[in-house]
Wavefront OBJ file of the C-alpha trace (Angstrom):
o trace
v 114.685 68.792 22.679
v 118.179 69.156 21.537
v 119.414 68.548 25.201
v 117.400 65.457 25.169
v 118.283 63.811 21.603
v 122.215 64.316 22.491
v 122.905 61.491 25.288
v 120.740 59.183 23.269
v 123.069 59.511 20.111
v 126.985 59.345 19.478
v 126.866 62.942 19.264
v 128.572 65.508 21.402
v 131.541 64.576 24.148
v 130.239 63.065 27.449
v 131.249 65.740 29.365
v 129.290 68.832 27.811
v 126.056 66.139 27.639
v 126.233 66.449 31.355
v 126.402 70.025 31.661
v 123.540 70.733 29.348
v 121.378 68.289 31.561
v 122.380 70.254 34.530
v 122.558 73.898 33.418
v 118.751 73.619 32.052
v 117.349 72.928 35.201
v 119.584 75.773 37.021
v 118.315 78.309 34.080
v 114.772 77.271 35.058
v 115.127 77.707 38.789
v 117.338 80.819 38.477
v 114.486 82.287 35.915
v 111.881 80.901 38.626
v 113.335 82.981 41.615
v 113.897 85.701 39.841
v 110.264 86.325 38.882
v 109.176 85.456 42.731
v 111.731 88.554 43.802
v 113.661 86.290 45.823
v 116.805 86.877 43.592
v 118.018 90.404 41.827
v 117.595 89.913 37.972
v 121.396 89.828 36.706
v 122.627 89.190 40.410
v 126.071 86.642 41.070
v 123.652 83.779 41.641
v 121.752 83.976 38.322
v 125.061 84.433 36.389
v 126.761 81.262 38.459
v 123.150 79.137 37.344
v 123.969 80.206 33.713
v 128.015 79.227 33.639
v 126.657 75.728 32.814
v 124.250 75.859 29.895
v 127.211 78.853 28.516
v 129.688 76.113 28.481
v 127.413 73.425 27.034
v 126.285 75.629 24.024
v 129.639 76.461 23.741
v 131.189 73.047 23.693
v 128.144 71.765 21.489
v 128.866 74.818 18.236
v 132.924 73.648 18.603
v 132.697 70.354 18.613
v 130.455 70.785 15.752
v 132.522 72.704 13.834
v 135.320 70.359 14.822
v 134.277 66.861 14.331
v 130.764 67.300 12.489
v 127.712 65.593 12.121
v 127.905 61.457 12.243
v 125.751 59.819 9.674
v 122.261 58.214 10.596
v 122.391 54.492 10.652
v 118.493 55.349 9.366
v 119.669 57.770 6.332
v 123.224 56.294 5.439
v 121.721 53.921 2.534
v 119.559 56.724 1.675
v 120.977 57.737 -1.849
v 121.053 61.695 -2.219
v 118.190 63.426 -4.383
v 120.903 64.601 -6.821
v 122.404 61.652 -7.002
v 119.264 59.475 -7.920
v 118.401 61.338 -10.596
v 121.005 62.466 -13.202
v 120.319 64.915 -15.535
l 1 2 3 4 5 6 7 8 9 10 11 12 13 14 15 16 17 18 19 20 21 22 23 24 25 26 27 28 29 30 31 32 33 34 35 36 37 38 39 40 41 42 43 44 45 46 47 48 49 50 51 52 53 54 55 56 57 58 59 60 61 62 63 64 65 66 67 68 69 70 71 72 73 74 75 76 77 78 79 80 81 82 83 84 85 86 87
């Protein structure tokens, strides 16, 4: 789901959007062939299918940590709980 909310938001570089969209589908074929016995569990091909969803996770938790979380146009008026009601 997260793969799918990202390109439809502000959040995340292009780049590592793109890479999550791709490595999902190569984990799922990778997992696929691997339970038919047509590729060795932990073989070169099912670590190459995993490079991309690595480097999208990856790039996802830095920029993160980096730039943060963009305010909701939705929740941006939203006073905060604390806020609304002193004590």
């Amino acid at each position: 789901m997260l793969r799918r909310a990202l390109p439809r938001s502000a959040r995340g570089a292009r780049f590592s959007k793109r890479l999550g969209l791709i490595g999902g589908p190569l984990i799922i074929l990778s997992g696929t062939l691997v339970l038919f016995d047509v590729i060795e569990p932990g073989s070169g091909a099912q670590v190459i299918a995993t490079v991309p969803e690595f480097l999208w996770e990856l790039s996802l938790g830095i920029y993160l940590m980096v730039k943060g979380f963009k305010p909701s146009p939705i929740t941006a008026g939203l006073a905060s709980p604390a806020a609304a009601a002193p004590v």
